[in-house]
C-alpha positions, 0 to 999 in steps of 0.5 A: 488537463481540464478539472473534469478530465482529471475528475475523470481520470481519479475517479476511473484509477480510484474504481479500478483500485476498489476492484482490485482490492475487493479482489484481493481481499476475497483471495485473503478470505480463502487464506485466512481459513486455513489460518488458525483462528481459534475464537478470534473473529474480530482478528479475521476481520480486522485483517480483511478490513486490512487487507482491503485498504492496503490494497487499494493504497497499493493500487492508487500509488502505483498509478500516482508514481506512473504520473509522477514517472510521466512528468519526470520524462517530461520536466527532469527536475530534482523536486520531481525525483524526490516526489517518485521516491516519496512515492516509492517508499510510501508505495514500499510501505502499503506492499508490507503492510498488506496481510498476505505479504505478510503470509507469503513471507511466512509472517504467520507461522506460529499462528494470530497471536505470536508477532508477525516479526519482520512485518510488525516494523518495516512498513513503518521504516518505509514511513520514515524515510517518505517523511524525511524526502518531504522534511528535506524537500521543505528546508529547499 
């Protein structure tokens, strides 16, 4: 593939996620109102910022993993495999780490300023494993 084709092809997926997490975090907003607040502004606003660019990592690993899918069928190889579940779990980690997952999943219940429970440490389960598929892959 020529670089400006590739140039092309990034910048085209890249506006395509930027879309989709503007969209999604306009749908956010609506459901922060309902969130009791309270006089915490800066919180809602951490959480649209939040949303926003987990949303558009979410949106840039699904069509990275799709690559990495496509090469896969192409070239079976064990680096290749280990690339898609590096991608999947990275893919795993933005999906938890997006606010209104975490709302979905009742997170929030007992409103901003208890723990978000279960979503306050998966994301950085997720994390782990993706480095430990790149430490081992960098002792082959």
């Amino acid at each position: 593939m020529s670089e400006s084709r590739a140039g092309r092809r990034t910048l085209t997926v890249a506006v395509v996620a930027f879309v989709i997490a503007v969209i999604s975090t306009l749908v956010f907003v609506r459901v922060v109102r309902r969130l009791p607040l309270g006089s915490n502004p800066e919180i809602a606003l951490q959480l649209l910022v939040k949303t926003f660019v987990s949303t558009f990592t979410v949106v840039l690993l699904v069509a990275l993993t799709a690559n990495y899918l496509t090469v896969y069928r192409e070239l079976p190889n064990r680096f290749t495999l280990s690339l898609i579940i590096f991608c999947l779990s990275l893919l795993l980690y933005a999906i938890t780490s997006v606010p209104l997952v975490a709302i979905v999943f009742g997170g929030f219940r007992q409103g901003l300023a208890a723990s978000i429970g279960p979503f306050a440490f998966i994301p950085d389960v997720f994390a782990s494993i993706a480095v430990l598929i790149l430490l081992h892959q960098s002792y082959e």
